[in-house]
C-alpha positions as a Markdown table, in Angstrom:
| # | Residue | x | y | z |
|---|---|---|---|---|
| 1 | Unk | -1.0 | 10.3 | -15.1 |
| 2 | Unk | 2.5 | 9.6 | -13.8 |
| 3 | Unk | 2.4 | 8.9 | -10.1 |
| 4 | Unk | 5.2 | 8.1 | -7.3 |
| 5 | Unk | 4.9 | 4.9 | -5.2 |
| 6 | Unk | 6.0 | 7.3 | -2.1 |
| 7 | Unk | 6.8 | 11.0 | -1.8 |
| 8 | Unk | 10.0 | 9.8 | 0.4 |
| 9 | Unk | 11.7 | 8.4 | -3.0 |
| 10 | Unk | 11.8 | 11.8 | -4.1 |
| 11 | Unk | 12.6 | 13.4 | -1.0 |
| 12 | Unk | 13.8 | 12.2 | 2.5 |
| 13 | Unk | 13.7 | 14.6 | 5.2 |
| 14 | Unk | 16.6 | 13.9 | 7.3 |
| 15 | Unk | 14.7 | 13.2 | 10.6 |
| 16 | Unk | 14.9 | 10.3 | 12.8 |
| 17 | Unk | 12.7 | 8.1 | 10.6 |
| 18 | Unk | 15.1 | 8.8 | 7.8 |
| 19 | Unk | 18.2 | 7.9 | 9.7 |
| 20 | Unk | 17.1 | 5.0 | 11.5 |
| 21 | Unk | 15.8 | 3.6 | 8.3 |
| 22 | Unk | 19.7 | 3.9 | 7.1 |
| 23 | Unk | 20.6 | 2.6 | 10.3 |
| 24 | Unk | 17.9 | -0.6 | 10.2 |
| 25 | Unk | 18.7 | -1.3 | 6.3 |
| 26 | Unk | 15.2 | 0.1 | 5.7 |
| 27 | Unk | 15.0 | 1.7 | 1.9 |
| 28 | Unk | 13.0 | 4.1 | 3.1 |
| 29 | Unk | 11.6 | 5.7 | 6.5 |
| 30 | Unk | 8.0 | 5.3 | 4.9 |
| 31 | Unk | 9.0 | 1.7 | 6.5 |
| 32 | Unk | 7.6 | 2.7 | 10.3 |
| 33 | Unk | 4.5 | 3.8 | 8.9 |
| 34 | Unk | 3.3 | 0.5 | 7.9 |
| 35 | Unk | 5.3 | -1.0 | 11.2 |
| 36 | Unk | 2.8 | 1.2 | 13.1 |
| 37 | Unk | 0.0 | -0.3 | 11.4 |
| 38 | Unk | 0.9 | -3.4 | 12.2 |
| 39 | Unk | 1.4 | -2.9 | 16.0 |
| 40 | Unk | -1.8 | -1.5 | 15.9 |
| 41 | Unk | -3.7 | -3.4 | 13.7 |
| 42 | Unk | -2.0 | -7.1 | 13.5 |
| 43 | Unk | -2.8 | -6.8 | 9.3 |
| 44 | Unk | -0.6 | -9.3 | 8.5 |
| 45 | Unk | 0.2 | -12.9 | 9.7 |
| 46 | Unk | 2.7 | -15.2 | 9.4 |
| 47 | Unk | 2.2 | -16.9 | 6.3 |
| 48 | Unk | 0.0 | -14.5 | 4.6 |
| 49 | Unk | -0.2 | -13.4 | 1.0 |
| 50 | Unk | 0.8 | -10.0 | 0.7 |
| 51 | Unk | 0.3 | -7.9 | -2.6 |
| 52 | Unk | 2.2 | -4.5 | -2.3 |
| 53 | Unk | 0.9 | -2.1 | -5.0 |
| 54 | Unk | 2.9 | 0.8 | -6.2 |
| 55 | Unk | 5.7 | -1.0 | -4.5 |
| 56 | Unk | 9.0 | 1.2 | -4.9 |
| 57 | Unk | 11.2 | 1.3 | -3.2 |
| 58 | Unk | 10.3 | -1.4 | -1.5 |
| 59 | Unk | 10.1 | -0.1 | 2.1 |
| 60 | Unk | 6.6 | -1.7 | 2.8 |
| 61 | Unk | 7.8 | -5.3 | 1.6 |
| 62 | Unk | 10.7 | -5.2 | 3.6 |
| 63 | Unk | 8.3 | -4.9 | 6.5 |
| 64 | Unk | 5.4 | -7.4 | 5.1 |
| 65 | Unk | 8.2 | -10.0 | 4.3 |
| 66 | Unk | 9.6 | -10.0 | 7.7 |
| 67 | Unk | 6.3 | -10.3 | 9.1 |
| 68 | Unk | 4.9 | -13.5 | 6.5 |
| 69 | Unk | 8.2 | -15.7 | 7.3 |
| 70 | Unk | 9.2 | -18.2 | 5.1 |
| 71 | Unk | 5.8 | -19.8 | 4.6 |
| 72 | Unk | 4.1 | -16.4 | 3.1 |
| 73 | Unk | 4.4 | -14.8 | -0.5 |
| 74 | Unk | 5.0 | -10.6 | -0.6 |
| 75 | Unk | 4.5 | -9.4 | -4.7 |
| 76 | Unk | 5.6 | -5.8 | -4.7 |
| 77 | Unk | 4.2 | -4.5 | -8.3 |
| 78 | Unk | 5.4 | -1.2 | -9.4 |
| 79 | Unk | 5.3 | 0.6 | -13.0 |
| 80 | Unk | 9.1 | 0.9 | -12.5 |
| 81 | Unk | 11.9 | -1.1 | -12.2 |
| 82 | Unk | 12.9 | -2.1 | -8.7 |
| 83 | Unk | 15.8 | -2.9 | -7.2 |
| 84 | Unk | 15.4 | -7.1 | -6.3 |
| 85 | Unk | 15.0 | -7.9 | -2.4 |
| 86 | Unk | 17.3 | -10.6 | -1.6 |
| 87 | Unk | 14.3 | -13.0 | 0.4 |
| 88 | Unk | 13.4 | -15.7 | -0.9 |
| 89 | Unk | 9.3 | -15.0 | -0.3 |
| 90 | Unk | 9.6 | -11.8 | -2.3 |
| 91 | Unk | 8.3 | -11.2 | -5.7 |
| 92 | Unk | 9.0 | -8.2 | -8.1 |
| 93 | Unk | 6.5 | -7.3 | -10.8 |
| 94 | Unk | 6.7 | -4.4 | -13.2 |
| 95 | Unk | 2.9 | -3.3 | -13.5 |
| 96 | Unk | 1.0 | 0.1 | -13.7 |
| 97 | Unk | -1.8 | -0.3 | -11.1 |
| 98 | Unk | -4.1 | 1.9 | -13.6 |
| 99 | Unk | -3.6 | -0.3 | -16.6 |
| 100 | Unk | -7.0 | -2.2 | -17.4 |
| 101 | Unk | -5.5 | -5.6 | -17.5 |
| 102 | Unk | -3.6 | -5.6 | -14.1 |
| 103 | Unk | -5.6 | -8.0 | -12.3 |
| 104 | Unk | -5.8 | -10.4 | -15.2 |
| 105 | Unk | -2.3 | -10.4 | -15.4 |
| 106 | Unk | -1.6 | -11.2 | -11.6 |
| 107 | Unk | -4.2 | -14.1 | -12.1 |
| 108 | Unk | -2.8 | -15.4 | -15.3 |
| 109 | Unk | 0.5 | -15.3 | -13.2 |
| 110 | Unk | -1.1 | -17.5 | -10.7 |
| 111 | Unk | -1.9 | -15.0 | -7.8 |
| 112 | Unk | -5.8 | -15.1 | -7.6 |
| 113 | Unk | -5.9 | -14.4 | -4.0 |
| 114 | Unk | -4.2 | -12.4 | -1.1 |
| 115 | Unk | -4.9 | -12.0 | 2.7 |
| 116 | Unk | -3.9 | -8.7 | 2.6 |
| 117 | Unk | -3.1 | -5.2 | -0.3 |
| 118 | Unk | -1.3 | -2.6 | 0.7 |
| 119 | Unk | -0.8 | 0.4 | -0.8 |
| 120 | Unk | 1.7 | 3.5 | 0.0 |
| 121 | Unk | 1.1 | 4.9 | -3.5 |
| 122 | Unk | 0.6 | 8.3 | -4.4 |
| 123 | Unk | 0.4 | 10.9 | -6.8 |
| 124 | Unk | 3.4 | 13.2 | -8.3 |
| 125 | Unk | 2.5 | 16.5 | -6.3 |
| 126 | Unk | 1.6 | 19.5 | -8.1 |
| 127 | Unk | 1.7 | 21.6 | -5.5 |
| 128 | Unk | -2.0 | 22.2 | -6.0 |
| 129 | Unk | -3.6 | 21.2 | -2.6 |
| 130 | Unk | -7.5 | 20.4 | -4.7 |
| 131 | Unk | -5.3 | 18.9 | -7.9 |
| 132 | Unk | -3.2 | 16.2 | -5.4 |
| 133 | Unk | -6.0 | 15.8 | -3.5 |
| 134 | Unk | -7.6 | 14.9 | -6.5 |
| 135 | Unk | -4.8 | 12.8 | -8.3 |
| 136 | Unk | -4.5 | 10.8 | -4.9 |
| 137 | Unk | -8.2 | 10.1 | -4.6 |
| 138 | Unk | -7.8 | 8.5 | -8.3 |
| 139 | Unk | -5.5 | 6.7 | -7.8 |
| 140 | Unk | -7.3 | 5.4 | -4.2 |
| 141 | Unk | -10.1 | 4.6 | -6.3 |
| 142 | Unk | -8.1 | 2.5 | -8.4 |
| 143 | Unk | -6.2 | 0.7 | -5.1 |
| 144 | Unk | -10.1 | 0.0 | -3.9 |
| 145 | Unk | -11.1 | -1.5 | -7.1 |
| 146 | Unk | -7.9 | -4.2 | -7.8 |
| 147 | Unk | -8.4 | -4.9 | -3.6 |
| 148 | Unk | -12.1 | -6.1 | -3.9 |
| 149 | Unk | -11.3 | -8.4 | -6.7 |
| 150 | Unk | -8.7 | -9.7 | -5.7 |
| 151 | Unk | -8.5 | -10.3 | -1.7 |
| 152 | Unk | -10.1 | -13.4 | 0.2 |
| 153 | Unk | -13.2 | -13.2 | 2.3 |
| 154 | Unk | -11.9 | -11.5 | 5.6 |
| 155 | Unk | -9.0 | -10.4 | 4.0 |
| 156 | Unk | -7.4 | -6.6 | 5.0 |
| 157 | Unk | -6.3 | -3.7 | 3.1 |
| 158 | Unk | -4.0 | -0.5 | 4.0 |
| 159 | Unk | -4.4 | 2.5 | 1.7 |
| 160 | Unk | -2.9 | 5.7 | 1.5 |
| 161 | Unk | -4.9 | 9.1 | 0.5 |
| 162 | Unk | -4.5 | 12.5 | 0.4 |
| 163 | Unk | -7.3 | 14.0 | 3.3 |
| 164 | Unk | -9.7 | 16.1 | 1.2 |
| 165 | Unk | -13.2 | 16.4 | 0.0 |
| 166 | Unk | -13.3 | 12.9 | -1.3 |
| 167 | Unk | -11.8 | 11.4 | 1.7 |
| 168 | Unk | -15.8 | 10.6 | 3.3 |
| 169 | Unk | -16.9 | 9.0 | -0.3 |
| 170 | Unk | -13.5 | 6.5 | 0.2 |
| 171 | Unk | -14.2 | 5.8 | 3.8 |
| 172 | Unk | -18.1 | 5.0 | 2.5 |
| 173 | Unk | -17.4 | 3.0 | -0.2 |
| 174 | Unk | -14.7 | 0.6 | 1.7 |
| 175 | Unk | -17.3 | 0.4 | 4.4 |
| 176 | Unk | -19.5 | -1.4 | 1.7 |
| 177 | Unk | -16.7 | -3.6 | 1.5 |
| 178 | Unk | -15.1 | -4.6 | 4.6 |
| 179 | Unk | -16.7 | -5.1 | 8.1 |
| 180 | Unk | -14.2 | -2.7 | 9.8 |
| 181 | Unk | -12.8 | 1.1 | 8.4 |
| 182 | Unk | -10.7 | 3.2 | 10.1 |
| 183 | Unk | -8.7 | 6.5 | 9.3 |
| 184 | Unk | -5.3 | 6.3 | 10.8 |
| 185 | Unk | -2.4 | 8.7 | 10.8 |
| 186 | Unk | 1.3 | 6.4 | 11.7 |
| 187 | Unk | 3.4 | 8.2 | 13.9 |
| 188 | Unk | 6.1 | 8.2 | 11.1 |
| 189 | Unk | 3.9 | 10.2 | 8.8 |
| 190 | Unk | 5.9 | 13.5 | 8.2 |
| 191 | Unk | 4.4 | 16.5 | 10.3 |
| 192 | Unk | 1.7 | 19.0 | 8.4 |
| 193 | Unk | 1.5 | 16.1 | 5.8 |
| 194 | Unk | -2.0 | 15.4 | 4.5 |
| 195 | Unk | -1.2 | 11.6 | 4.6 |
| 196 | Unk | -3.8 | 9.5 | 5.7 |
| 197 | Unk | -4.1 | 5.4 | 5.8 |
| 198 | Unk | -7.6 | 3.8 | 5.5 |
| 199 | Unk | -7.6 | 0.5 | 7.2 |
| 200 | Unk | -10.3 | -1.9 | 6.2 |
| 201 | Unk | -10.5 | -5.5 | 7.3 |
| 202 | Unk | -12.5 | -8.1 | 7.0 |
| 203 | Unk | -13.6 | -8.1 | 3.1 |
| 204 | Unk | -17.0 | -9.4 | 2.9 |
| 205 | Unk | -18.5 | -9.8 | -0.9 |
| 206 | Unk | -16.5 | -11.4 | -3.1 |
| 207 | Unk | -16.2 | -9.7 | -6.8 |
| 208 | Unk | -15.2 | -11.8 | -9.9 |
């Protein structure tokens, strides 16, 4: 399955998201949906560990690296190639989220733990409402799965789906997961968009 980290790097509607994203030095207005988030939600602290899956373009560690300072780590991970950030916090790696071995590889690369995932990924669209819906929930299931084993106890996570059938069955099973779920739409989130973020904090069992 071939899949887009965010629908905005194949299209950017010129509104003022878009432009003030140029304007900000932003690479992409998806960067005010996670900016939201964080007014909101205060995900991520100074000094935190950020893992940003399905990174590109690299909006959403723009955002997280301004946030950690100097004393955090933000690892963007992508299947493709990114375009290098110029902090010094930042980390690119080139990794498909759905390969087997992702999580062994970030822990053979020495990042066993993070305070907080993020995830703006989602699927190439078909155009299908049930076949996106369905792609994205994949895809959801696979963010869920790399988070558990991979965040700290009371760490956060920030996911993006596709509203649809299988939206209650994600909210459920990151409730068995985290002491707090919510279902957020940002205020930058394009209008008629079936974009939703699932907010979970405070990861309680800890997987091997």
């Amino acid at each position: 399955m071939y899949y887009t980290a965010n629908i905005s790097m194949v299209y950017i509607p010129q509104d003022k998201f878009a432009k003030r994203a140029r304007r900000e030095g932003f690479r992409a207005r998806s960067a005010y949906k996670l900016l939201d988030l964080q007014k909101k939600f205060q995900l991520i602290k100074e000094g935190d560990k950020v893992l940003d899956l399905g990174a590109a373009p690299g909006s959403w560690v723009q955002v997280a690296a301004q946030v950690v300072g100097e004393k955090g780590v933000v690892l963007g991970l992508d299947r493709g190639v990114m375009k290098p950030l110029s902090w010094p916090t930042v980390r690119m790696l080139q990794k498909d989220i759905l390969d087997e071995d992702t999580v062994e590889l970030l822990r053979k690369q020495g990042h066993r733990e993070f305070d907080v995932v993020l995830s703006d990924v989602a699927p190439n669209t078909t155009g299908v409402r049930e076949r996106d819906q369905a792609l994205s929930h994949e895809l959801s299931l696979r963010v869920l799965d790399i988070a558990t084993k991979i965040l700290k106890r009371g760490g956060s996570m920030v996911m993006k789906v596709f509203e649809g059938p299988d939206t209650p069955e994600l909210m459920k099973e990151a409730g068995k997961l985290f002491s707090s779920v919510k279902l957020v739409k940002p205020q930058a989130s394009t209008k008629g968009s079936k974009e939703l973020y699932i907010v979970a904090r405070g990861r309680q069992m800890k997987q091997n």
